[in-house]
N, C-alpha and C positions, 0 to 999 in steps of 0.2 A: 452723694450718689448723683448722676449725671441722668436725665432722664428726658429722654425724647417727645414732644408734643404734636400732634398732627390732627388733622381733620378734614372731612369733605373732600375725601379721595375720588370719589366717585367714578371710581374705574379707571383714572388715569395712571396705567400703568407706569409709564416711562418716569411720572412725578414721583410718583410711590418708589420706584429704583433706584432716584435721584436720594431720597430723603431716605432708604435702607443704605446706601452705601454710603452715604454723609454721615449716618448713628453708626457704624462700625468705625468709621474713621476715626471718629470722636470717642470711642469707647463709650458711648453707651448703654447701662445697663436693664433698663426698660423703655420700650417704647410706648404713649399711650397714644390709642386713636379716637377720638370722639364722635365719631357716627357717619354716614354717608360714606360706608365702605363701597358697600354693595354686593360684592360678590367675593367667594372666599375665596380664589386665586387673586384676589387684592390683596386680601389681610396676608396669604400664603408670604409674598413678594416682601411684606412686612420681616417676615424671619430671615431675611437673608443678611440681616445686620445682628442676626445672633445674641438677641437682646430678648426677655421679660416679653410678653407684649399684654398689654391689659388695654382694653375696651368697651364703648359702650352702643348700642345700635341707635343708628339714627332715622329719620323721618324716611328715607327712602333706602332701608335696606329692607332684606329679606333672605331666606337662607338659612334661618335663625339656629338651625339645627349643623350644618355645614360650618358655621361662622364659628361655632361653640368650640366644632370639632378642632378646626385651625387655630383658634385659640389657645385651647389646652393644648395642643401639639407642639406649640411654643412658650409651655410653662406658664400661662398667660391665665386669660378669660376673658368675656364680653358679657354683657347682661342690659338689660333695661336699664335708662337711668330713672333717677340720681343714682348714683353706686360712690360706695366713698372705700376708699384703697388706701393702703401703709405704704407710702414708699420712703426707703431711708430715714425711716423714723418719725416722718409727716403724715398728717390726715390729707385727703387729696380729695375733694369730691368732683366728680367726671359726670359730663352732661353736654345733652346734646343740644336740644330747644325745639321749640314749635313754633308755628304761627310767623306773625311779622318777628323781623331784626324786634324793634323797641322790648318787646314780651322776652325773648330770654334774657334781652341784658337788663331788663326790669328782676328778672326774679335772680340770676348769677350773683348781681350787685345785691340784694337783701340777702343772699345765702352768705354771702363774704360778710356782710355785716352783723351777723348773727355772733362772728364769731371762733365756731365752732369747729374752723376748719384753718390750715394752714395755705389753702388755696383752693378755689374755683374754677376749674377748666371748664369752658364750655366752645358748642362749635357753632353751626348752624346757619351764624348769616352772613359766612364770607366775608367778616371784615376783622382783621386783624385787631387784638385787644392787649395791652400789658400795662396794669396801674395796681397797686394797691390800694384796700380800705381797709384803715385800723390796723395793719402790718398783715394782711391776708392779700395772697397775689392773685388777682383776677387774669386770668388769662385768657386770650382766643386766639388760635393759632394763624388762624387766618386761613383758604382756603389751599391744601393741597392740591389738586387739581388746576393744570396749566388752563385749561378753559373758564374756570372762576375768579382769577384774578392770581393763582399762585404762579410756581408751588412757592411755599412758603411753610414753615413748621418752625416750633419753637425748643429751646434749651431751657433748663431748669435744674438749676443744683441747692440738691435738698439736704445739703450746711449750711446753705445762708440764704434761702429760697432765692435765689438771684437770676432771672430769666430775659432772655432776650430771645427778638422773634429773628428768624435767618431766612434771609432771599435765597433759593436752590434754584441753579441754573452753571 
């Protein structure tokens, strides 16, 4: 299963466009976003690539009721993190972070090393991540939003968790 990675949309519409009609292109079958939506004609803009959407809210959204609603309207969901999802037959745990960069890649990297999961996604401090620990793929999409340094989102196919992150423009 082919499934889309994204994060720190933060309202930019035109990135969020850019990265729906790239996950159509590609066939894929869920997109996941990891927080810093903002507003649910974000996440809306999301469905237009006709894919899954599962999410988790991050440090500056709000809406929380709105987001849910758009969510589920795309077969999907959003919730607080940690949240851990099946996708294609993987444990997936979805997270956003707080605080400085150092703090979520401090706690991503001991969740990956736990174990427990088949991969890590988290978002939060706009910098781009793809390594494994122990055979668990840590990932960070890096920031969707053309004004934080994107867009930029990641691929992920969950037969052989094999992920690369993709420049959009």
């Amino acid at each position: 299963m082919l499934v889309a990675v994204v994060s720190d949309s933060h309202d930019d519409i035109n990135s969020v466009r850019l990265a729906a009609f790239r996950a159509k292109s590609l066939g894929v079958k869920m997109i996941i976003h990891l927080g810093d939506i903002i507003s649910p004609f974000t996440l809306k803009e999301l469905g237009q690539a006709g894919a899954r959407v599962e999410a988790v809210f991050g440090n500056n959204d709000g809406e929380f009721e709105m987001l849910g609603e758009v969510a589920r309207s795309m077969d999907g969901n959003i919730g607080r993190w940690p949240r851990v999802i099946s996708a294609g037959g993987r444990r997936l745990l979805l997270m956003h972070g707080h605080g400085p960069a150092e703090g979520t890649v401090e706690i991503a990297h001991a969740l990956a090393e736990s174990g427990r999961y088949d991969a890590v996604l988290y978002g939060h401090t706009h910098q781009a991540e793809l390594t494994y620990v122990k055979g668990v793929l840590i990932l960070n999409p890096g920031p969707l939003a053309s004004f934080l340094g994107g867009p930029t989102m990641a691929l992920v196919d969950t037969d052989t968790m094999a992920a690369k992150l993709v420049r959009l423009s």
